[in-house]
C-alpha positions as CSV (number, residue, x, y, z in Angstrom):
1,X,58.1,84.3,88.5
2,X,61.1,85.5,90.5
3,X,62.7,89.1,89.2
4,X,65.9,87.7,87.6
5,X,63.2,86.1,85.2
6,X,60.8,88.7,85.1
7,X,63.2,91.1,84.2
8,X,64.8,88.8,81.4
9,X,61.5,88.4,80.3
10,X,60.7,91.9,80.2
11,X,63.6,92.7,78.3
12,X,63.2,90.5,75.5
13,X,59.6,91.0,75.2
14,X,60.9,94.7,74.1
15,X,64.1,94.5,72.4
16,X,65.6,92.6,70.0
17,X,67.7,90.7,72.1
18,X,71.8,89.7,70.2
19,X,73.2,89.3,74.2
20,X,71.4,89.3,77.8
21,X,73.0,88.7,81.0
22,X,71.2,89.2,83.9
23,X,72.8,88.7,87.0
24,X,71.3,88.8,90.4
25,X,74.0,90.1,92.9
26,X,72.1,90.7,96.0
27,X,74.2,88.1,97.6
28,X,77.0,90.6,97.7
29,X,74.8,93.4,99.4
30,X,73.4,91.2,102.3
31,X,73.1,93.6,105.6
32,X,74.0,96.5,103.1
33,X,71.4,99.4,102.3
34,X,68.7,97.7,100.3
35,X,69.2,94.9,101.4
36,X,65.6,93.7,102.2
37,X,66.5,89.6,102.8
38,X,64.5,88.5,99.5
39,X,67.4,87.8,97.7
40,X,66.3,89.7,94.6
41,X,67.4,93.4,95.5
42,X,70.7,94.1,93.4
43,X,70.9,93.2,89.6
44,X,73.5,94.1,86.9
45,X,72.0,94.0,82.9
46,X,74.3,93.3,80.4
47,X,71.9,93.6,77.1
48,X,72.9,94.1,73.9
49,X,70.1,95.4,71.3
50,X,70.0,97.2,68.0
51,X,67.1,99.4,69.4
52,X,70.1,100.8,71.5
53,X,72.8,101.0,69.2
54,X,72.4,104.4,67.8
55,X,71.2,106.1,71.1
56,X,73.1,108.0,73.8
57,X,74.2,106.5,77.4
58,X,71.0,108.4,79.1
59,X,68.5,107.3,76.1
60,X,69.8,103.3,76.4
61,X,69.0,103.5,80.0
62,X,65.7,105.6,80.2
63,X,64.5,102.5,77.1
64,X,65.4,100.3,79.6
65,X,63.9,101.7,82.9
66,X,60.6,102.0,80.4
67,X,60.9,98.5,79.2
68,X,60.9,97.5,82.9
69,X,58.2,99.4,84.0
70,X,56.9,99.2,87.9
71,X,59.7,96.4,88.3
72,X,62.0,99.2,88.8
73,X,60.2,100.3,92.4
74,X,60.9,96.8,93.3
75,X,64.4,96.3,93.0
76,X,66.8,98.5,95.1
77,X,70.1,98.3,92.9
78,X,70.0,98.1,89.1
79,X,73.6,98.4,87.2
80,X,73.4,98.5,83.5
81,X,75.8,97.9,80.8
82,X,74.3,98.5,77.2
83,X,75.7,98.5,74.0
């Protein structure tokens, strides 16, 4: 399973999933820092969950960092965007 997928999968496993985007944009950091030629380095998250809804902007991110587990020491770049 390649990390776009694992991380959607990841994600919904957790959540209850209204809106998920995930984007791979390593593309735009080739021969950038972090860049490490696999393709699957830099990722943006747009997810949308009622587990989130009521927390703060540090909470919504530490539930997702949690919800991704070890996949986080394998991805250089993750921008999220939660609501």
């Amino acid at each position: 399973m390649n990390k776009e997928a694992e991380i959607r999968a990841r994600l919904m496993a957790v959540f209850t999933v209204q809106e998920l985007e995930v984007i791979n944009e390593s593309s735009l950091h080739a021969g950038h820092g972090g860049d490490d030629g696999s393709g699957e380095s830099h990722f943006r998250v747009r997810l949308k969950a009622s587990e989130l809804a009521s927390l703060s902007r540090v909470a919504r991110h530490r539930a997702v960092h949690k919800a991704l587990g070890s996949l986080t020491h394998e991805i250089h770049a993750l921008a999220l965007e939660l609501s």
